[in-house]
C-alpha positions as CSV (number, residue, x, y, z in Angstrom):
1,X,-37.3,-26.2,2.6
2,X,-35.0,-28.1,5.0
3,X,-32.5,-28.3,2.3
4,X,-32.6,-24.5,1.4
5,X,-32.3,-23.9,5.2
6,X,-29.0,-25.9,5.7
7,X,-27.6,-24.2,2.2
8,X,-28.0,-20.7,3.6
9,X,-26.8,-21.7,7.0
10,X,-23.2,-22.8,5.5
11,X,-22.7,-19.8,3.6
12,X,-19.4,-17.8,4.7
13,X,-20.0,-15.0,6.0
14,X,-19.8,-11.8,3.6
15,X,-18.3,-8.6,4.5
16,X,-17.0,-5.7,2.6
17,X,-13.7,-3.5,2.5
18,X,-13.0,0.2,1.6
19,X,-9.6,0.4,-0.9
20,X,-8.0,2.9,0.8
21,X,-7.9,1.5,3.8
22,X,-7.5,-2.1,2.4
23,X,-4.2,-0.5,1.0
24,X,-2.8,1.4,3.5
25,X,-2.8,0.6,6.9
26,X,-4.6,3.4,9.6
27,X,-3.8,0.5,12.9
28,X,-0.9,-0.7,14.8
29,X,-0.1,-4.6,14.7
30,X,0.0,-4.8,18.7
31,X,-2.7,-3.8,21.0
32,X,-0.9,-1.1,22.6
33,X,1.3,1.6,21.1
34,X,4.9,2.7,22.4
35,X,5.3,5.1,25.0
36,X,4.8,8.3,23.0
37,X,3.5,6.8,19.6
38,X,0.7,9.2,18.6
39,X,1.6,9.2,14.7
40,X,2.1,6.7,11.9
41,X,4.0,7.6,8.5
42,X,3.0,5.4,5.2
43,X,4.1,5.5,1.9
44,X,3.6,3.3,-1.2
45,X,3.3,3.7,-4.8
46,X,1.3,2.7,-7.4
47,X,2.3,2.5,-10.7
48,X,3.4,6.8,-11.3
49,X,1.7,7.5,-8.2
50,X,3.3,8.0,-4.8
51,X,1.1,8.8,-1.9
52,X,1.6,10.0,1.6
53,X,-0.6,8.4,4.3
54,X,-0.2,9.9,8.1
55,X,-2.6,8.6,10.6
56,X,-2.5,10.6,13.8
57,X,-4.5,9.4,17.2
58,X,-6.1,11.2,20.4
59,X,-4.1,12.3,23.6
60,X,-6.5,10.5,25.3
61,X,-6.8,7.2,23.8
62,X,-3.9,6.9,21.0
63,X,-4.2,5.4,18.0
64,X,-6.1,2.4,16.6
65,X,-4.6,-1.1,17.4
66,X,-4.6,-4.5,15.7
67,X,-8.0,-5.6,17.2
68,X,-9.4,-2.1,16.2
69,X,-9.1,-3.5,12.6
70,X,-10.9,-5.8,13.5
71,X,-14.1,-4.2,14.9
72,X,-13.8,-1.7,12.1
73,X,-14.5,-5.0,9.7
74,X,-17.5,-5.6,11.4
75,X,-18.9,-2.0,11.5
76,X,-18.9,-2.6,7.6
77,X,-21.0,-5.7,7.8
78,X,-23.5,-4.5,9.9
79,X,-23.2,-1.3,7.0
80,X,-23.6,-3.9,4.5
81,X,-27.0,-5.6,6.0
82,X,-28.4,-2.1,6.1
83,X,-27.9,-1.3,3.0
84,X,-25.4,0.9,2.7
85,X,-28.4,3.0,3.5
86,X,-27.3,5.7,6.1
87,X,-24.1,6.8,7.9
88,X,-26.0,6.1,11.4
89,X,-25.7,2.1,12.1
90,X,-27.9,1.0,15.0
91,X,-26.5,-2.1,16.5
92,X,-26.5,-4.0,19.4
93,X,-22.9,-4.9,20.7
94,X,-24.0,-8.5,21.4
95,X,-24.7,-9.0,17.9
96,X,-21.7,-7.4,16.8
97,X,-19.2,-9.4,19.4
98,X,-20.7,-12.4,18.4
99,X,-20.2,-11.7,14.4
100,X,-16.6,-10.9,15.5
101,X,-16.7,-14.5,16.9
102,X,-15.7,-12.9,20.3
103,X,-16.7,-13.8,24.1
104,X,-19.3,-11.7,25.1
105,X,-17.5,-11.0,28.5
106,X,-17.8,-7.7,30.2
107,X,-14.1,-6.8,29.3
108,X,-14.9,-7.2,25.5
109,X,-17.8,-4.6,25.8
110,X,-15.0,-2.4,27.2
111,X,-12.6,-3.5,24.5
112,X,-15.8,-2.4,22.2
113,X,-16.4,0.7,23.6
114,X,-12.0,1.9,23.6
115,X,-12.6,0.8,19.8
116,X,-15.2,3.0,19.0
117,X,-13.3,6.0,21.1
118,X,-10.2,5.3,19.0
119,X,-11.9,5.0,15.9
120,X,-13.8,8.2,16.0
121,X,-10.5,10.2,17.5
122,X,-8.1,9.4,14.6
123,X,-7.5,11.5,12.0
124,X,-6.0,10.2,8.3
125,X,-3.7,13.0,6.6
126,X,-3.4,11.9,2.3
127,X,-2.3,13.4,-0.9
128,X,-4.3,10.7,-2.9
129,X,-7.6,9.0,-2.5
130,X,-8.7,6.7,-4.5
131,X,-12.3,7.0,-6.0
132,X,-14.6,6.0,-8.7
133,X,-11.4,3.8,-10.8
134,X,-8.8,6.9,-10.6
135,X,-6.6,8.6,-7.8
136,X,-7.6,12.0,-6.8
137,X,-5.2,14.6,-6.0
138,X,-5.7,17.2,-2.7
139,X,-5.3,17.0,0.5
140,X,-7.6,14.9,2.0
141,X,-8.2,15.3,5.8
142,X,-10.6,13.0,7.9
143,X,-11.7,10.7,10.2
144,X,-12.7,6.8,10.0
145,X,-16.1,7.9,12.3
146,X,-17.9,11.0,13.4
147,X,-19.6,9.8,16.6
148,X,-20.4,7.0,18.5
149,X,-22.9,5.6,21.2
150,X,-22.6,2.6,23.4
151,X,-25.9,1.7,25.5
152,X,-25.0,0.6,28.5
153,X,-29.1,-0.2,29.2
154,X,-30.3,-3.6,28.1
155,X,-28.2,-5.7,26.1
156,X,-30.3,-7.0,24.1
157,X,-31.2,-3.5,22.6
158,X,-30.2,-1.4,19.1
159,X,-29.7,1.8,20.8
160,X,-26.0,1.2,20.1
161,X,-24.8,3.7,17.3
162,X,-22.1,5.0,15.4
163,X,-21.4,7.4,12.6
164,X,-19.5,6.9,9.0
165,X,-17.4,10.1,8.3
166,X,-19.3,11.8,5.1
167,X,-15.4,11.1,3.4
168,X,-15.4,7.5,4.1
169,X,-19.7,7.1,3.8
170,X,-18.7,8.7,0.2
171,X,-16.1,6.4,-0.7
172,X,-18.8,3.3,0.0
173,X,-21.3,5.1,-2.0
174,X,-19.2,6.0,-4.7
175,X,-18.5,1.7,-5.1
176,X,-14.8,1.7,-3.6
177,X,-15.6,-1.5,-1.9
178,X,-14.8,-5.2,-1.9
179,X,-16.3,-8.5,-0.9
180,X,-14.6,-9.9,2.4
181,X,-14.7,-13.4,3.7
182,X,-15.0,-12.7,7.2
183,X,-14.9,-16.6,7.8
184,X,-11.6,-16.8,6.5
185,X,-10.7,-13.5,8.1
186,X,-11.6,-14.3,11.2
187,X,-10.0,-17.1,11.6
188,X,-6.8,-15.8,10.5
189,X,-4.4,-16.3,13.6
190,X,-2.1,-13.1,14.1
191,X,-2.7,-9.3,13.3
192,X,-0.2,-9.2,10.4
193,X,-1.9,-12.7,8.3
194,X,-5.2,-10.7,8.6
195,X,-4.0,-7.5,7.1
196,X,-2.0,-9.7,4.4
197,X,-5.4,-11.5,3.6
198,X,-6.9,-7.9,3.0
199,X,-4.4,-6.8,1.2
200,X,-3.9,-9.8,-1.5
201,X,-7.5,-10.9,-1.8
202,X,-8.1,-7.3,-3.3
203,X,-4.8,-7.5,-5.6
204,X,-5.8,-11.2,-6.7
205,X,-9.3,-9.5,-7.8
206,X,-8.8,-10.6,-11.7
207,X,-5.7,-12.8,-11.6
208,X,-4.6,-15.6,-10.0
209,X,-0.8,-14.2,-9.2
210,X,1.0,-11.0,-8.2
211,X,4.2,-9.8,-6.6
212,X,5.6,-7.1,-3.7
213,X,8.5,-5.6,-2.7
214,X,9.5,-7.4,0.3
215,X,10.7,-3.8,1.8
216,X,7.1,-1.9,0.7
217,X,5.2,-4.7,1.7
218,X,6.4,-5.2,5.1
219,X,6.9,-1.7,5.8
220,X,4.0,0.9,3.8
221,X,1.3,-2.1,3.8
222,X,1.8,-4.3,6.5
223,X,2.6,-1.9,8.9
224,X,6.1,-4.3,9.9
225,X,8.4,-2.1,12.1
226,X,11.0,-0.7,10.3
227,X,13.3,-1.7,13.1
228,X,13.5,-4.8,10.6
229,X,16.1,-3.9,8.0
230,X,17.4,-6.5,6.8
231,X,15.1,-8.9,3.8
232,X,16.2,-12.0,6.6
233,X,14.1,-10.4,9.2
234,X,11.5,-9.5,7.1
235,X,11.2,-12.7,5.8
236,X,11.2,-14.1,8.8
237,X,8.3,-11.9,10.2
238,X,6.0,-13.3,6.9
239,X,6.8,-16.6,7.8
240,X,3.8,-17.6,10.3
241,X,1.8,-15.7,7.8
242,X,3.0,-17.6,4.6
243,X,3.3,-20.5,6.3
244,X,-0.6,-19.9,7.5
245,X,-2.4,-19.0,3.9
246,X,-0.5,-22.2,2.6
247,X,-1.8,-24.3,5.2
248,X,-5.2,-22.9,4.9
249,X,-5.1,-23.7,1.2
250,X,-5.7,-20.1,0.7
251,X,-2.4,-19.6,-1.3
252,X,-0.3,-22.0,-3.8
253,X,2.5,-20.7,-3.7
254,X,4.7,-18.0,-1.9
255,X,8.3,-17.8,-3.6
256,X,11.2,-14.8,-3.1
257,X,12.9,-14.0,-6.0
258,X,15.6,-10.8,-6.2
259,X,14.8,-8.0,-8.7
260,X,17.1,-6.8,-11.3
261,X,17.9,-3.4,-9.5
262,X,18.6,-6.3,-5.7
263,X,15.1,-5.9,-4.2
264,X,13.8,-8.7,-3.2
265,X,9.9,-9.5,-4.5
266,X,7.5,-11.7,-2.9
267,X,5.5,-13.7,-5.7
268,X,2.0,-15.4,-4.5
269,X,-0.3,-17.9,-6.4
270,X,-3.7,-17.2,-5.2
271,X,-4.6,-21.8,-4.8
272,X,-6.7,-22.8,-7.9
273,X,-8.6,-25.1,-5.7
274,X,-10.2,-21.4,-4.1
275,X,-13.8,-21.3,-3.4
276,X,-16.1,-19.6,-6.2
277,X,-17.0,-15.9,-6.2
278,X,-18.9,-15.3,-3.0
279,X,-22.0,-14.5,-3.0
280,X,-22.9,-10.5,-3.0
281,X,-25.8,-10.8,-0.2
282,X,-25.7,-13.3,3.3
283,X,-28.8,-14.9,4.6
284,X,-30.8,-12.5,7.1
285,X,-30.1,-13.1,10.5
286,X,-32.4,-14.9,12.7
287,X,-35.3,-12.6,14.6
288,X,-33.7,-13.4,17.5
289,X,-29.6,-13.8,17.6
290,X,-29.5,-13.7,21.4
291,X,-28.9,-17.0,22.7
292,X,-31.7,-18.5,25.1
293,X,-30.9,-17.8,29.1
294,X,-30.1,-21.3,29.9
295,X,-27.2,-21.3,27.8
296,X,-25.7,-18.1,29.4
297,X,-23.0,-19.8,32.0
298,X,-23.5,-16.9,34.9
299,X,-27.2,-18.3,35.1
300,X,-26.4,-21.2,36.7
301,X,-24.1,-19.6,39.3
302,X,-27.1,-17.0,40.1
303,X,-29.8,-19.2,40.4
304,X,-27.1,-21.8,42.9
305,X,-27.1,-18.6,44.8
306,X,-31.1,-19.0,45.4
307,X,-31.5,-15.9,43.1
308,X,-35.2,-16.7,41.5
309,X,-34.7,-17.1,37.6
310,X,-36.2,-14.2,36.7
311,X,-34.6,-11.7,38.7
312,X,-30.9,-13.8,37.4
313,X,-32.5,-13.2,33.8
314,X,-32.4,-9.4,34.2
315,X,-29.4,-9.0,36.0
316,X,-27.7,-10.7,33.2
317,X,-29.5,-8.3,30.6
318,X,-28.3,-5.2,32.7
319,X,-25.0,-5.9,34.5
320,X,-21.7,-6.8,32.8
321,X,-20.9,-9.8,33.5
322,X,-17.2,-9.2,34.5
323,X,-19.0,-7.1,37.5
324,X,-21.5,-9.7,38.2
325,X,-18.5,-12.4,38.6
326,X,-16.8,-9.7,40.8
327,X,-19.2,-9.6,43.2
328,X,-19.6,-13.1,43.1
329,X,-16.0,-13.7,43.6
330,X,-16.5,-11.3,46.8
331,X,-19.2,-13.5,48.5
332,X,-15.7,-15.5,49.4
333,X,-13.1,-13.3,49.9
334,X,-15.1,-10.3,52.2
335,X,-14.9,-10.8,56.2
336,X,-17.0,-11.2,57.4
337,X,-19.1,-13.6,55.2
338,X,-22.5,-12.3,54.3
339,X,-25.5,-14.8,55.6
340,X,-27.8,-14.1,52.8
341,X,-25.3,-14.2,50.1
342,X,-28.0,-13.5,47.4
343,X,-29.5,-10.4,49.1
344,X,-26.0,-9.1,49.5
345,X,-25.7,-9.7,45.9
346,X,-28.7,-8.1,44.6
347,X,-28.2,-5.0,46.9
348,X,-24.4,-4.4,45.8
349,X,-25.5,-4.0,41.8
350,X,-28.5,-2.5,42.7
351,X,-26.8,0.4,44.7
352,X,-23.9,0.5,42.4
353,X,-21.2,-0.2,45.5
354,X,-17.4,-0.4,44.4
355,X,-15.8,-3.7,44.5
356,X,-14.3,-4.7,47.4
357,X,-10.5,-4.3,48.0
358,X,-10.1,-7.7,48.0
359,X,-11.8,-8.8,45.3
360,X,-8.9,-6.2,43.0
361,X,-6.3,-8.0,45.2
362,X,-7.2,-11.4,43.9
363,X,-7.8,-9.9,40.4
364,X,-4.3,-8.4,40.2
365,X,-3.1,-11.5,41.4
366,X,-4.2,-13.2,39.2
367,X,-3.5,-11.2,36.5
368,X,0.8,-11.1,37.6
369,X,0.2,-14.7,37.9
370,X,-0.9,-14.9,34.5
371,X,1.4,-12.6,32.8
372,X,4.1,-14.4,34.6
373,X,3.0,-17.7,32.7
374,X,2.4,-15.5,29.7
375,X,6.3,-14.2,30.0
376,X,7.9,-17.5,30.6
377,X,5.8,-19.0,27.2
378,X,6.8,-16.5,25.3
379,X,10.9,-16.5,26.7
380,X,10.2,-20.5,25.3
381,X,9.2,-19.3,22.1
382,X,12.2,-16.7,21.8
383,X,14.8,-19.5,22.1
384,X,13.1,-22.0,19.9
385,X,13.2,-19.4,17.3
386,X,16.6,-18.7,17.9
387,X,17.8,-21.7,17.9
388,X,16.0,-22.5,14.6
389,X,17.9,-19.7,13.0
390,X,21.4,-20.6,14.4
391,X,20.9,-24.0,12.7
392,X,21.3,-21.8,9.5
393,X,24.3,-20.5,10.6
394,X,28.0,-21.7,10.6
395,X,28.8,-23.4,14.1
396,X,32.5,-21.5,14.4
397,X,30.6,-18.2,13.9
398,X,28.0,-18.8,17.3
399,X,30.7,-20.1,19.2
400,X,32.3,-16.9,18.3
401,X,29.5,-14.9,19.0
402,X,28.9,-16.0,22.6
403,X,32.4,-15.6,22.8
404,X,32.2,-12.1,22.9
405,X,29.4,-12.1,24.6
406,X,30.2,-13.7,27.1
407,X,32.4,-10.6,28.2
408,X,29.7,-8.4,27.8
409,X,27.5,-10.3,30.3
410,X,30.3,-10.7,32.6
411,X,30.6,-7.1,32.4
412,X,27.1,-6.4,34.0
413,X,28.3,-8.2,37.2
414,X,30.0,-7.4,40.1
415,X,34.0,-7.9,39.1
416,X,33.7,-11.2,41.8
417,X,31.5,-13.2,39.6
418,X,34.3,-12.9,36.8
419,X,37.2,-14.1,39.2
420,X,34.4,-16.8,40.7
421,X,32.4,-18.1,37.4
422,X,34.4,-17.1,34.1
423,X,35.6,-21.1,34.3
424,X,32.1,-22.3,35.7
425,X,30.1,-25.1,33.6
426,X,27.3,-24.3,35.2
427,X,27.5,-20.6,33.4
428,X,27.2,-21.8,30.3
429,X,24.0,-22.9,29.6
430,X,22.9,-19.2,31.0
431,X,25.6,-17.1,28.9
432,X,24.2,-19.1,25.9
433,X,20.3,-18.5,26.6
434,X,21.4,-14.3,27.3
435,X,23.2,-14.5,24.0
436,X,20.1,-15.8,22.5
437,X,17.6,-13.3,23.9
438,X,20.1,-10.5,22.4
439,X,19.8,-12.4,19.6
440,X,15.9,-12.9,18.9
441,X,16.6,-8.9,18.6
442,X,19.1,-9.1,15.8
443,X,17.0,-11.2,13.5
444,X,13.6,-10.2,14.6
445,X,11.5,-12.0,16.4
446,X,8.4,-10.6,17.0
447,X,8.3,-8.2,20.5
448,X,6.1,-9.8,24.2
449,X,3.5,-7.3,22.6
450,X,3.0,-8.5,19.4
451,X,3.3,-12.2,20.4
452,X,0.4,-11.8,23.5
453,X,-1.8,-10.4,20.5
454,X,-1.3,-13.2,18.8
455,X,-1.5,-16.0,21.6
456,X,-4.7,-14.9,23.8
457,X,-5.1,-18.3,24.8
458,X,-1.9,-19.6,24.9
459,X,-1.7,-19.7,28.6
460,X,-5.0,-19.8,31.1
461,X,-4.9,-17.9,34.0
């Protein structure tokens, strides 16, 4: 019994993935579109076939980003436990954080609840669906979900819900799905390796190798800006995701070769030394997924306060606990200090009293302070990638380069600096590091954005 208990506990985790939308992308790599972005234009063909896909989002909350795909690939597990049974899913957002492998912070619940608005307030636009083994021709309008819930009561609750559109619910139904392995997927580092993963683990289905245009793959599939002309800079955005898979020992072997009519293909070897097929069905969860109240960290800060344990327990079952730290942050900051720091606890939740102005001082500071860290990583990683790509490139031609730039930087300065500096030493090392920044544009190095998506925990605040 023990045995057949630790077997079922190391099984991956098993989820499932539409084709359609394992094929064309419906999110934006970063977690925040561009001023004005409300639309996204795909188009890819396969084999006589050349389809149309245009995802549109809501005035209010725009279109889905990269952590929205994510969320949307756990909606299909929890689908997948029940069965495939219903388009309602019941669910309790702990759960479904947790099978996300994400904190279960009050700002994920939030991050929850703007994925569920996006996801129910985009609308696809195609000329071909796939279903049932062939393409189907029309003009197929719909959404990714109907409706959604979010209890805000207990967490511990399924009063949590959403609804399948009756297109996509279909498409399930109908057997248009794939096994995922969520483990693998999961733990996949940047928005654009994830969607790669998606995308090859449903070509490699029955063969071990397969190839893309460089150009349609970065651009129709991958959902790659198409700022980034140039095969250099798109090869240089799949890096970090080649270099990843190979590392992982997920793929062999990820070669460019150029096509007879100059496009350049991307061949991948799926590794030999891959897992076998994954199981169709996971082990049931445990009765009770929560974890026990003593491992929750906020406990221990209640109960210091003199808050009896009970009363902690269910203000940890019915407050976020980005509010709970708020006010606990406040028992410091608000003049004057309150004597009975637990009462004054208790009674702001209770009574539902905004948070002090102090307490969103000290957030925003600390916030700037972290972006500011955030920035000044990122400004590190711009010039090491720079500077890696200038090693590639003939010495004369950079010195050239800064050359002109040089005039171009003087140019945004008062005429003085020119006369004062042109000759200065002491300007070089900054002319060089502007030139470089302009640079990281040229050849594409992935935007602040994309790069804080990527990097959540490069820096702590």
């Amino acid at each position: 019994m023990k045995n057949n208990q630790q077997k079922a506990t190391n099984l991956p985790l098993i989820g499932k993935d539409e084709l359609n939308l394992t094929e064309c992308p419906f999110t934006l790599l970063t977690d925040k579109a561009a001023e004005g972005q409300k639309t996204l234009k795909f188009t890819d063909r396969q084999n006589d076939i050349i389809r149309h896909w245009i995802i549109t989002g809501s005035d209010e909350y725009g279109l889905p980003c990269a952590v929205d795909e994510e969320i949307y690939t756990g909606m299909l597990v929890l689908s997948k436990r029940a069965g495939f049974n219903d388009r309602t899913i019941y669910f309790n957002p702990y759960e479904l954080l947790k099978l996300m492998q994400w904190p279960t912070s009050g700002h994920q619940y939030k991050r929850l609840e703007l994925a569920l608005s996006r996801l129910s307030g985009v609308t696809i636009y195609a000329d071909y669906f796939w279903n049932k083994g062939e393409f189907r021709r029309g003009k197929f309008i719909f959404h990714i979900i109907d409706e959604a819930f979010i209890d805000k009561g207990k967490k511990n609750s399924q009063g949590s819900y959403f609804v399948w559109s009756r297109v996509i619910f279909e498409s399930f139904l109908s057997g248009n799905l794939k096994n995922l392995n969520l483990d693998i997927y999961f733990d996949l580092k940047t928005p654009i390796s994830k969607r790669f993963f998606r995308l090859w683990d449903k070509r490699l289905y029955k063969t071990d190798q397969t190839s893309f245009n460089l150009q349609e793959l970065a651009h129709e599939k991958l959902g790659i800006s198409r700022n980034f002309i140039y095969p250099s800079s798109l090869k240089q955005k799949l890096e970090p995701t080649l270099k990843e898979h190979k590392a992982k020992g997920l793929l062999a072997s990820a070669i460019y070769t150029k096509g007879k009519n100059g496009d350049w293909l991307l061949n991948i070897r799926r590794c030999k030394a891959d897992p076998e097929p994954l199981p169709e069905e996971n082990p049931p969860l445990p009765e009770k997924s929560l974890p026990e109240p003593q491992e929750d960290p906020f406990l221990e800060k209640l109960l210091l306060l003199k808050i009896p344990t009970n009363k902690a327990k269910i203000l940890l079952q019915t407050y976020f606990r980005e509010l709970i730290e708020g006010w606990i942050m406040a028992l410091d900051l608000v003049k004057p200090k309150p004597r009975n720091r637990a009462g004054y606890l208790l009674k702001a939740l209770e009574e539902k009293w905004e948070l002090p102005e102090e307490v969103r001082k000290k957030r925003a500071e600390e916030e700037r302070e972290r972006e500011k860290k955030l920035q000044a990583a990122y400004d590190e990683y711009v010039l090491a990638q720079v500077d890696e790509y200038l090693k590639t490139m003939d010495p004369r031609q950079v010195e050239e380069e800064i050359a002109e730039h040089k005039e171009v930087y003087f140019s945004k300065l008062p005429p003085h600096f020119k006369e004062d500096l042109w000759e200065s030493e002491g300007m070089k090392p900054r002319i060089r590091a502007d030139y470089m920044r302009d640079k990281a544009k040229v050849i594409g190095v992935i935007s602040f954005e994309e790069w804080k998506t990527s990097n959540k925990n490069t820096v702590e605040s």
